[in-house]
N, C-alpha and C positions, 0 to 999 in steps of 0.2 A: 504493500500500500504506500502511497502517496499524500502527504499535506500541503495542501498549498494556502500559503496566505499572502493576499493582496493588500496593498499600501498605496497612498498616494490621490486618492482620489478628492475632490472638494467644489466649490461652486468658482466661474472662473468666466469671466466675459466674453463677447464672442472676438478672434481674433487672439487670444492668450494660448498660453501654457499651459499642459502640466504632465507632469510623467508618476504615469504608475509602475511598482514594483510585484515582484510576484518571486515569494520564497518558497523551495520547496523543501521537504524534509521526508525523514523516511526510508522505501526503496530507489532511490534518485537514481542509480545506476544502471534501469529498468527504463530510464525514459528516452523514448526517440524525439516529438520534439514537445515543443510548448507553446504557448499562444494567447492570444485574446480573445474571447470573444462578447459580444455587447446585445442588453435590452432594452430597447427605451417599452415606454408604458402603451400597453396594448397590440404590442409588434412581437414576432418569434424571434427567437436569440440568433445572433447572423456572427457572422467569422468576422474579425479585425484584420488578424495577422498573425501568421505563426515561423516558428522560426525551429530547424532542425536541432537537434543536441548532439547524436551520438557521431555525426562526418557532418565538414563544409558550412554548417551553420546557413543553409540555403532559407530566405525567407518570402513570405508569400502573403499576400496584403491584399484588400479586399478596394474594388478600385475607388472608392466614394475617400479613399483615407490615402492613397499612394501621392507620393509626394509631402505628404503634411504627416506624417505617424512613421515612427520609424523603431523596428522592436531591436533589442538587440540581449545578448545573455554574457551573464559572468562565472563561469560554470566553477571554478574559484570559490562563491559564494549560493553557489547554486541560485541565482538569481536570476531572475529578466525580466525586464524593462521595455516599458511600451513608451516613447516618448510621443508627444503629443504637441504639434505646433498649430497654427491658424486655426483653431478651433471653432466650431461654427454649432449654432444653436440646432442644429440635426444629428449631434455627435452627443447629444446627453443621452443615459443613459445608466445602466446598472454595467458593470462592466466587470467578466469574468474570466479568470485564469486558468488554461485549460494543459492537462499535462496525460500524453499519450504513451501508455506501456503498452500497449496493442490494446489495452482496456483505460475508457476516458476519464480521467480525473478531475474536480473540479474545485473553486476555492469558491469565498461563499460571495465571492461579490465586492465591488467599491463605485459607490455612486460618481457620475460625474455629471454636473449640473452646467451647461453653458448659457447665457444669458446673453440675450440680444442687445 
């Protein structure tokens, strides 16, 4: 098994910053990659961006967020990082840390609120 907890999330205007973290703890040597993915209210949870762990660190971004969202991992700290630029009031949402042993992992969530 896998624990993941996320950090970093908060209310933040449109055009701002902010970067979330995502620790894992556990069987961590079991994971191929990691990722984000996001729910704003009333909509199904959609992929951000995930990034590989065990070769190449190859990442893949979902296109509403490429160019402005860039994930990246500190495998050091077993960590990774979603950073988040130009942020736009269609980008709020509950936003989740997803970690794939061939079976999905999940953390519980970090809101992020962008205001127009």
């Amino acid at each position: 098994q896998v624990q993941l907890v996320e950090s970093g999330g908060g209310l933040v205007q449109a055009g701002g910053s902010l970067r979330l973290a995502c620790a894992a703890s556990g069987n961590i040597f079991s994971i191929n990659a990691m990722g984000w993915y996001r729910q704003a209210p009333g909509k199904q949870r959609e992929l951000v961006a995930t990034i590989t762990i065990t070769s190449g660190g190859s990442t893949n971004y979902a296109d509403s967020v490429k160019g402005r969202f860039t994930i990246s991992r500190d495998n050091a700290k077993n960590t990774v990082y979603l950073q988040m630029n130009s942020l736009k009031p269609e980008d709020t949402g509950v936003y989740y840390c997803y970690a794939n042993l061939g079976t999905a992992y999940w953390g519980r969530g970090t809101q992020v609120t962008v205001s127009s």
